[in-house]
C-alpha positions in Angstrom: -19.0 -10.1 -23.1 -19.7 -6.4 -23.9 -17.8 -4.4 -21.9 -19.2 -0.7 -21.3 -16.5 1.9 -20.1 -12.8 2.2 -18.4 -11.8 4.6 -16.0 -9.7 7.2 -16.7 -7.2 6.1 -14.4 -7.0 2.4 -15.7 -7.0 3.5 -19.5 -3.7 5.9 -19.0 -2.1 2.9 -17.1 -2.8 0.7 -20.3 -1.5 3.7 -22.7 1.6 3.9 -20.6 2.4 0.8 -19.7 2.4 -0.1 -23.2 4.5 2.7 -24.5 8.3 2.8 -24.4 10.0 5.2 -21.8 10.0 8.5 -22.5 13.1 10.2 -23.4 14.1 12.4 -20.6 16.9 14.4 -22.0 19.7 16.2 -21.0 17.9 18.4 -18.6 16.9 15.5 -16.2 20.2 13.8 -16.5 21.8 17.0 -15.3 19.2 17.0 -13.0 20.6 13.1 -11.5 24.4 14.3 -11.6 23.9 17.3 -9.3 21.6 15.5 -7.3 24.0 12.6 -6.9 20.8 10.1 -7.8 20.6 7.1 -9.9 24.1 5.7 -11.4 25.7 8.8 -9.7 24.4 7.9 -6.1 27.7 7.7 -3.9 28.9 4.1 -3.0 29.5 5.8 0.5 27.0 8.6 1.6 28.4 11.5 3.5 25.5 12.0 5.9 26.6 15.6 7.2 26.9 16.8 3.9 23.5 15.7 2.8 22.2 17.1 6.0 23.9 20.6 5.5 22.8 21.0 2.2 19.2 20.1 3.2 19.2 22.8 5.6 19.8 25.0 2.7 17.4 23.8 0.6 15.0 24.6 3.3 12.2 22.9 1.9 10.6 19.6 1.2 7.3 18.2 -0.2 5.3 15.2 0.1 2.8 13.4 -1.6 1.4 10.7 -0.1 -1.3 8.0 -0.3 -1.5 7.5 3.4 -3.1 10.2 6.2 0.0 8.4 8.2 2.7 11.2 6.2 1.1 14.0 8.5 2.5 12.5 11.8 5.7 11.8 9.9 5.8 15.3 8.9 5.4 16.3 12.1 8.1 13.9 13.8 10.4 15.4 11.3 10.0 18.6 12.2 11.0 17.8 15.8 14.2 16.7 14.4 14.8 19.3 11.3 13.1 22.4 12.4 15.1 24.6 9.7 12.9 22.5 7.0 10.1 23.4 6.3 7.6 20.5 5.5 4.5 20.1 2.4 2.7 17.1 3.0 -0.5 16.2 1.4 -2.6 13.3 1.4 -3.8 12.5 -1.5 -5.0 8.6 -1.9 -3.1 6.1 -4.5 -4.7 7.1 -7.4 -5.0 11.0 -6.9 -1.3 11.1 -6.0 0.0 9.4 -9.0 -2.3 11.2 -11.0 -1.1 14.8 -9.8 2.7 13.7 -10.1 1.8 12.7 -14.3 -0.1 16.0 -15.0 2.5 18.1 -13.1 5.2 16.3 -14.9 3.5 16.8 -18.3 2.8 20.4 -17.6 6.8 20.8 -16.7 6.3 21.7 -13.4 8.5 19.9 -10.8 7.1 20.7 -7.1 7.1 17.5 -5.4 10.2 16.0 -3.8 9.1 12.8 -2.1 6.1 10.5 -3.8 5.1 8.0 -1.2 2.3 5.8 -2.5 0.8 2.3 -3.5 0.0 0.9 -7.0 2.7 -1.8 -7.7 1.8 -1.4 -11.8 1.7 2.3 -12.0 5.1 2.7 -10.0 6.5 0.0 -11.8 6.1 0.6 -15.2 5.0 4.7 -15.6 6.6 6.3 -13.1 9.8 4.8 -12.5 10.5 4.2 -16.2 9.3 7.7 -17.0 11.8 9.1 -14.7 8.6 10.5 -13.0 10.2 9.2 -9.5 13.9 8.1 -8.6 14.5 4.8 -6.7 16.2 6.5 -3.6 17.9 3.7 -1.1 20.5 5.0 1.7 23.5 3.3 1.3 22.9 2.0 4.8 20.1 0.2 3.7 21.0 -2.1 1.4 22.1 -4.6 3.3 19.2 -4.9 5.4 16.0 -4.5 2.9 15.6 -7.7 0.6 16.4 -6.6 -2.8 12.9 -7.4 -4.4 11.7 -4.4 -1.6 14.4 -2.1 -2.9 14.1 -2.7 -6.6 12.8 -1.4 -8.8 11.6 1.1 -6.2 11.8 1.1 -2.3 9.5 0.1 0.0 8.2 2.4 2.4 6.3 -0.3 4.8 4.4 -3.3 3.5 0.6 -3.7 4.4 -2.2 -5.7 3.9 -6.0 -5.8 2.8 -7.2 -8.2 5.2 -10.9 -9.8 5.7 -12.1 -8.6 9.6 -14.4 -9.4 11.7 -16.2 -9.0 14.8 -14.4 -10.8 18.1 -17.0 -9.2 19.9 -19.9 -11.1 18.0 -17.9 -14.2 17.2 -16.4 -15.2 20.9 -16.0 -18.3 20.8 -14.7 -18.9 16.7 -14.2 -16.7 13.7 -17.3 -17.1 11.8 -16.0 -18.1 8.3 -13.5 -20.9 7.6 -13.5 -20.2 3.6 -13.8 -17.1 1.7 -16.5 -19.2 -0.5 -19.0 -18.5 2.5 -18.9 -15.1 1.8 -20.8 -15.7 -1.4 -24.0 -17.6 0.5 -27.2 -16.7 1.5 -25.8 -15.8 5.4 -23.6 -13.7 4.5 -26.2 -12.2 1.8 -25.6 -8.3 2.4 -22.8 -8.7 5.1 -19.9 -8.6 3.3 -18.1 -5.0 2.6 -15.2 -3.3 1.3 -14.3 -0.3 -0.1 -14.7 0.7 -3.9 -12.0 -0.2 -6.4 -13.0 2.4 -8.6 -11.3 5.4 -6.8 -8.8 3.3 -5.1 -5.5 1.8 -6.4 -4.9 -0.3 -3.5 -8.6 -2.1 -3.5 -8.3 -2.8 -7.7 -4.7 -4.0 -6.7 -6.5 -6.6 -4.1 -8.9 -7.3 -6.6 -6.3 -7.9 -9.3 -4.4 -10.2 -7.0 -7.3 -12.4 -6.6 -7.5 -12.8 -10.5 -3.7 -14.0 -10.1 -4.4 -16.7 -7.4 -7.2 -17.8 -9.3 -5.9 -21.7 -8.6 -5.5 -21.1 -4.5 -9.0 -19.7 -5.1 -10.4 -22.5 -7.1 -8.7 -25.5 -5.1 -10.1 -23.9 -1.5 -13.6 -23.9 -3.5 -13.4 -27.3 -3.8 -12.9 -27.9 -0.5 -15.2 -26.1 0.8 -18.2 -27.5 -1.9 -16.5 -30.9 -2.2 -16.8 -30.5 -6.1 -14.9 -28.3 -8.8 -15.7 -25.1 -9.0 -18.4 -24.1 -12.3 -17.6 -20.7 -13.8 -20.2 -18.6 -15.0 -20.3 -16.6 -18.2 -18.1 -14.3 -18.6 -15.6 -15.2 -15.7 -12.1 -16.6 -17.4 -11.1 -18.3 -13.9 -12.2 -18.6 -9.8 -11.0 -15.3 -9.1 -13.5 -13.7 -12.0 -15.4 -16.0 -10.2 -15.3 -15.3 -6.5 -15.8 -11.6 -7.2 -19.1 -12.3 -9.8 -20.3 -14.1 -6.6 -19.6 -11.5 -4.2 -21.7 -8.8 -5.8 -24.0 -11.5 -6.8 -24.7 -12.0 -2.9 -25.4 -8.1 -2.5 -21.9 -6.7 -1.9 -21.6 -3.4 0.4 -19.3 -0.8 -0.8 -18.3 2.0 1.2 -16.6 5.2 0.5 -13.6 5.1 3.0 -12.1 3.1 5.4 -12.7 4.4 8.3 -16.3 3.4 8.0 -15.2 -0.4 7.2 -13.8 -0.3 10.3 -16.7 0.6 12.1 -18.8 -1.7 10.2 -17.0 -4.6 11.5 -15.9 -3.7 14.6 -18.8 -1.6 16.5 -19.2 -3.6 19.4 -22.9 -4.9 20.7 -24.1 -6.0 17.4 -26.0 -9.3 16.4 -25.3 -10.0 13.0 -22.0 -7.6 11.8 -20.5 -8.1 8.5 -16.8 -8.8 7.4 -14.9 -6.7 5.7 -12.5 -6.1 3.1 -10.2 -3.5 5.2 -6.8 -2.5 5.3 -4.7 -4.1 7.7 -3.9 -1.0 9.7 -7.3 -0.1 11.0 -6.9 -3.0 13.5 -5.4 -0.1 15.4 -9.3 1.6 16.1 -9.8 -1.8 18.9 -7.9 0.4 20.9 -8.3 4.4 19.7 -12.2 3.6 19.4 -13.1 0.0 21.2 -14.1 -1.5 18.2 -13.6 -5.5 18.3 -11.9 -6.1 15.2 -10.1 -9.2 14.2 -8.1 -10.5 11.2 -8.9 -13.4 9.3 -5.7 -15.1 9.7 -6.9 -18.4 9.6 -9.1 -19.0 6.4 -8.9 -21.0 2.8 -7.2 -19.6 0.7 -5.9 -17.0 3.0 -7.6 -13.4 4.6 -4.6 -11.7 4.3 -3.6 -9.8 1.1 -0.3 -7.9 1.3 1.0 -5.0 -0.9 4.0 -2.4 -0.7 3.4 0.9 -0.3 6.7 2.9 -2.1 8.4 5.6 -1.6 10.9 7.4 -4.4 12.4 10.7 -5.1 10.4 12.7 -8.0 11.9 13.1 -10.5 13.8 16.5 -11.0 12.6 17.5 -7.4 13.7 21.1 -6.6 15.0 19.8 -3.2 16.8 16.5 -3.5 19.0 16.4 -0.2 15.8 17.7 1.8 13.9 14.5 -0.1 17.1 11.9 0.6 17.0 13.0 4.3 13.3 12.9 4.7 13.7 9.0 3.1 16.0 8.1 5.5 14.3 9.3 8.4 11.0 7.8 7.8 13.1 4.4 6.9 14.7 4.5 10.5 17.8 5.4 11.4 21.0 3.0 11.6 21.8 2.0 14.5 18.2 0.6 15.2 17.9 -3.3 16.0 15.8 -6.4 16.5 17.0 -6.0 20.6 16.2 -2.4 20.5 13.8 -1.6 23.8 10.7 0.5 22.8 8.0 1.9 25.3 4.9 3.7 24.5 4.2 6.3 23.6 6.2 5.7 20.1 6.5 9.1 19.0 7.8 10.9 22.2 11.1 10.6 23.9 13.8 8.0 23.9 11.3 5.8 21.7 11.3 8.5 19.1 14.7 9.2 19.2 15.2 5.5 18.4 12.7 4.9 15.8 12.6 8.4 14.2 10.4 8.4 11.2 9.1 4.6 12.0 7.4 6.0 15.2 4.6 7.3 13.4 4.3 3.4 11.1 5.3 1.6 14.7 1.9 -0.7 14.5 0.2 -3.7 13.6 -1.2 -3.0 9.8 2.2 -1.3 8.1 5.7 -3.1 8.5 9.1 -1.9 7.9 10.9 -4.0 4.7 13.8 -3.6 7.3 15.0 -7.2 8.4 17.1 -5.4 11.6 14.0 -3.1 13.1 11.6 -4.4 15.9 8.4 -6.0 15.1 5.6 -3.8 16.6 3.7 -5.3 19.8 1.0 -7.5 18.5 2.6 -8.2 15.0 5.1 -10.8 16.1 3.3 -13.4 14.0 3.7 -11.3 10.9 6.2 -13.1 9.5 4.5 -16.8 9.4 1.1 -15.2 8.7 -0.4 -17.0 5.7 -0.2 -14.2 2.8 -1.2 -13.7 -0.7 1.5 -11.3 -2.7 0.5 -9.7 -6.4 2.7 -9.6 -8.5 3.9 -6.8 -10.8 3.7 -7.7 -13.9 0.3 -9.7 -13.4 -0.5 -6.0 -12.1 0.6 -4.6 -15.1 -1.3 -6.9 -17.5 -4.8 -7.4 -15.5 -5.6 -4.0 -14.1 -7.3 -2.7 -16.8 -9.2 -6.2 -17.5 -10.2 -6.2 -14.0 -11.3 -2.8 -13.7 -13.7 -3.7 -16.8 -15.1 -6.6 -15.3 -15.9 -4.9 -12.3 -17.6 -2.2 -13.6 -19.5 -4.6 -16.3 -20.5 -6.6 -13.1 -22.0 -3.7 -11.4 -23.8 -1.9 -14.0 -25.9 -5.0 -14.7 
């Protein structure tokens, strides 16, 4: 198969990823021992001391892949109003992409890098020393170690297939993700373009991984093993050839996803690709959206979303203290009572910088926190994980067969 082009984005993740760490010198090492990061964290954090000197740093910025880091930033102003707070939201792919191009220019203005993109994190940034894994002492215990290593995770979310509960009263209307490549479903199917997005070619890379789930719920949904076409290696080359093959909608955000599926009074909505925490519009903008919880080989597609210190940040105590609040603080529970609203009052005090991620669609890594009201079933949810270093080795090859796909 001819393959015509590869972003820009996906070709620097295959230069980097296959290059060996770059040498950071003693400059950045300097940088780790005054900012007591790395191998010089303390085994014991002296919380008061991290605080003071954050005060007198002043200053801290964010970049983030979420729209979510403005009400954080705004929570933690409530609590540190001697700081002042940069936070931008940027997207996945824009945010790792700024960090890279400041970092080769030498300019170090970012503290805190808050995004997705399991490969890029992984096996650029960390390695590069363009971001610090950065987990409070009083973490540890509490955060399984493969969601603290190699980098901390901020919340875990999901991609997950939606549909209308308005429409579809009485039964979801698919029992198999194989229906979405038939004639009813011809044009009703949508998510949002991988091309600009890390998280969406992440959920189309983890297909590829779980190519068997996808070929062995094929089968039972045809009652015969699965054919591949030209050109697709395995079902989950497969599954996506017949998804665009059956006239796949792609939008340009989310947002519009949301309202795609979940506009109530309509006769014949589609199901979408979305991410998990738009489920929150039902009640912001009565949509009738519901999750796919229930489907071969599974509707939900989970993913961390990372947070990290960057590398030589100008204000490391002001990026620690910012990590810590947005991970909770340490006296928070399972028992611990929470009333609406989240981010106001007692509740606030309580869950501090988890107020603003307190909702079905991003959950803490945190095994001690509260589950948020409607997400008690996370945990027994039938999920589909990717994997890093599948990531890492099937991006790029994904991102060219996608863009083959849809320029023929």
């Amino acid at each position: 198969m001819t393959r015509l082009r590869i972003s820009l984005a996906t070709l620097a993740l295959a230069v980097l990823t296959a290059s060996p760490a770059l040498a950071q010198g003693a400059e950045f090492e300097a940088w780790l021992k005054s900012a007591e990061l790395g191998a010089d964290q303390p085994a014991e954090e002296n919380w008061d001391e991290i605080i003071r000197k954050a005060k007198e740093e002043g200053e801290v910025t964010i970049y983030s892949s979420s729209s979510g880091v403005n009400a954080l930033a705004e929570d933690f102003r409530k609590f540190y109003p001697e700081i002042k707070v940069n936070a931008y939201d940027l997207g996945s792919e824009k945010t790792i992409e700024k960090v890279v191009r400041e970092h080769q220019a030498g300019v170090y203005a970012v503290d805190v890098v808050n995004t997705a993109g399991t490969a890029q994190m992984f096996f650029d940034m960390v390695p590069n020393g363009r971001v610090v894994n950065y987990v409070p002492r009083y973490l540890v215990d509490k955060i399984p170690q493969e969601l603290r290593e190699p980098l901390l995770t901020h919340v875990v979310e999901a991609t997950t297939l939606m549909y209308n509960a308005d429409t579809y009263k009485d039964a979801p209307p698919i029992t198999n993700v194989w229906q979405l490549t038939e004639p009813d479903w011809n044009k009703r199917f949508a998510m949002k373009s991988p091309l600009g997005s890390l998280t969406s070619l992440a959920l189309l890379t983890s297909i590829v991984e779980h190519a068997d789930d996808f070929a062995a719920a094929y089968e039972k949904h045809a009652g015969k093993p699965i054919e591949l076409s030209d050109g697709s290696e395995n079902a989950g080359y497969e599954f996506l050839h017949r998804l665009l093959q059956n006239d796949l909608v792609i939008y340009d955000s989310g947002s519009k996803l949301a309202t795609a599926s979940g506009l109530k009074g309509q006769s014949s909505p589609p199901i979408t690709f979305s991410s998990m925490h738009y489920i929150g519009k039902n009640a912001s903008d009565d949509y009738a959206n519901e999750i796919l919880t229930d489907v071969d080989p599974a509707g939900v597609y989970a993913y961390s979303t990372y947070v990290g210190i960057a590398g030589r940040a100008p204000h490391p105590n002001a990026a620690k203290l910012f990590i810590a609040f947005q991970m909770g603080p340490k006296d928070l529970t399972r028992e611990t009572r929470l009333d609406k609203p989240y981010r106001e009052g007692e509740s606030l005090q309580k869950l501090q910088g988890l107020a603003s991620y307190f909702k079905v669609g991003t959950f803490s890594p945190r095994t001690d926190v509260p589950l948020p009201p409607g997400g008690e079933n996370w945990p027994e949810v039938r999920k589909i994980f990717g994997s890093a270093e599948f990531q890492r080795d099937n991006v790029a090859a994904v991102n060219d067969f996608w863009i083959y796909e849809t320029s023929n």
